[in-house]
matplotlib code that plots the C-alpha trace (Angstrom):
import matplotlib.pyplot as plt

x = [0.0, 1.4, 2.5, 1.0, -3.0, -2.8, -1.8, -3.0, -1.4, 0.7, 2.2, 4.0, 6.3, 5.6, 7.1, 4.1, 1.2, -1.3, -1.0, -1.0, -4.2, -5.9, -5.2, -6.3, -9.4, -11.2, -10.1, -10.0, -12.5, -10.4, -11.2, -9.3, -9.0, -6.1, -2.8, 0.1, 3.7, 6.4, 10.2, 9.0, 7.4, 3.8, 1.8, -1.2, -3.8, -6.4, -8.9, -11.5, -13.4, -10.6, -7.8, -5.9, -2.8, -0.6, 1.0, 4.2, 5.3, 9.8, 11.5, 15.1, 17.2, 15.6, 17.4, 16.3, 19.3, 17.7, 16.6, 19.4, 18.4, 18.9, 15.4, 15.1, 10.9, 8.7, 9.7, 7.0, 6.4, 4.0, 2.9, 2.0, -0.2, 0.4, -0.9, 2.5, 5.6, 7.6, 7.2, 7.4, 10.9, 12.3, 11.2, 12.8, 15.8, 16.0, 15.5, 18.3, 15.9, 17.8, 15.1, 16.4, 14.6, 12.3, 10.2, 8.6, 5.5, 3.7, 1.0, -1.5, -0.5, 0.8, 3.7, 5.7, 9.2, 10.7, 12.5, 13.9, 12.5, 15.3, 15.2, 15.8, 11.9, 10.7, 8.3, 6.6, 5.3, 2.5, 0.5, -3.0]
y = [0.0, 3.3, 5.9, 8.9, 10.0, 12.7, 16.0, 18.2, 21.7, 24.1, 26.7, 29.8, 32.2, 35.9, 39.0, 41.0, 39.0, 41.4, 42.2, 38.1, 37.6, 40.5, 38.7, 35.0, 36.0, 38.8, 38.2, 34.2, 33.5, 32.2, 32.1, 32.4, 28.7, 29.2, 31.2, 30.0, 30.5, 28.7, 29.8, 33.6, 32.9, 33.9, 31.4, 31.8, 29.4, 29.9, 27.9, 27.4, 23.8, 21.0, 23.3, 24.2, 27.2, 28.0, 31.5, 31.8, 35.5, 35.2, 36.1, 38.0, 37.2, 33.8, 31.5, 27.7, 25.7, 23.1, 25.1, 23.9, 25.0, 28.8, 31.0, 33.4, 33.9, 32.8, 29.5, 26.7, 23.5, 20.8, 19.5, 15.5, 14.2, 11.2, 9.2, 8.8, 11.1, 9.4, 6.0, 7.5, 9.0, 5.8, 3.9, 7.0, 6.6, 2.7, 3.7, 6.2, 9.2, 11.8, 13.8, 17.4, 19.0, 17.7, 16.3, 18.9, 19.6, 22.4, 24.3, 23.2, 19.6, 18.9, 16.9, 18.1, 16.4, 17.8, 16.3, 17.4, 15.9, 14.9, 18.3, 20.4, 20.6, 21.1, 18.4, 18.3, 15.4, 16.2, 14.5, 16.0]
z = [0.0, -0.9, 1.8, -0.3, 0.6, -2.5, -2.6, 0.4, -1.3, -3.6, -1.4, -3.6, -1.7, -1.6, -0.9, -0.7, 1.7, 1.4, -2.5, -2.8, -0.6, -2.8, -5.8, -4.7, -2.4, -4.1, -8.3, -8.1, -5.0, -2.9, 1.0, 3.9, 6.0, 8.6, 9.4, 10.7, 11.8, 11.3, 11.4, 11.8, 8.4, 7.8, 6.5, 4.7, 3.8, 0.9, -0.4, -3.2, -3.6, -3.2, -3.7, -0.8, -1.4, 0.8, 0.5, 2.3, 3.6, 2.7, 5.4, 4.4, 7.1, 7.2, 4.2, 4.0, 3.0, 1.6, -1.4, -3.8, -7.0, -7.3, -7.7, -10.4, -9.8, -6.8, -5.4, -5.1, -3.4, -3.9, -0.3, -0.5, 2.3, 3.6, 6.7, 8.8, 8.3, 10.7, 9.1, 5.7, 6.9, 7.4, 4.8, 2.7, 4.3, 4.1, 0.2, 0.1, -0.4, 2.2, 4.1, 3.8, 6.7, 9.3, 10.7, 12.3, 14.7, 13.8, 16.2, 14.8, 15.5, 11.8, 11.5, 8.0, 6.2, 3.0, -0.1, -2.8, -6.3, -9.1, -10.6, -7.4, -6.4, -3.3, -1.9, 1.7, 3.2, 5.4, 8.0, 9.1]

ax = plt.figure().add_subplot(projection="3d")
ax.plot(x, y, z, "-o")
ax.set_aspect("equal")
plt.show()
């Protein structure tokens, strides 16, 4: 049986919140579903039917290491819920996958890991 539930959500980093909330919630319809904070980074939670985006304030004196490839436009990551991180971390390791960051607890009682795809993408595993 496969680790993966389907994705949960596309989060898009901004360096203007409030310009990228006015854009999604009043011109596309999105809604507002949570906020959190994680790192001193904002985060921003939008939704419209099944589609969850996550909208994630950059921080300037905050950089994330495991962003490898270099950015030349707004930096994206695909978020992939699945039912246990912790045993999806080791079975990643077991397959030589390395986990670049995490896991981590968040408030709100989510448990996140990240890896990096084969061309430099960012992908969160996340349990709900």
């Amino acid at each position: 049986m496969s680790p993966w539930l389907g994705i949960h959500h596309i989060g898009i980093e901004t360096d203007n919140m409030e310009q990228s909330r006015h854009f999604y919630e009043k011109l596309l319809g999105f809604r507002l579903e949570r906020r959190l904070t994680w790192r001193d980074e904002q985060l921003v939670f939008l939704k419209q039917g099944d589609v969850l985006l996550e909208l994630v304030g950059k921080v300037q004196s905050v950089e994330l290491s495991f962003h490898s490839a270099p950015r030349t436009s707004a930096a994206m990551h695909l978020a992939l819920e699945v039912e246990d991180v912790i045993k999806l971390v080791e079975q990643l390791h077991e397959q030589g996958i390395p986990v670049i960051d995490g896991p981590h607890e968040l408030q709100n009682g989510w448990i996140i890991a990240f890896i990096e795809g084969p061309s430099g993408e960012l992908i969160e595993c996340i349990e709900v």
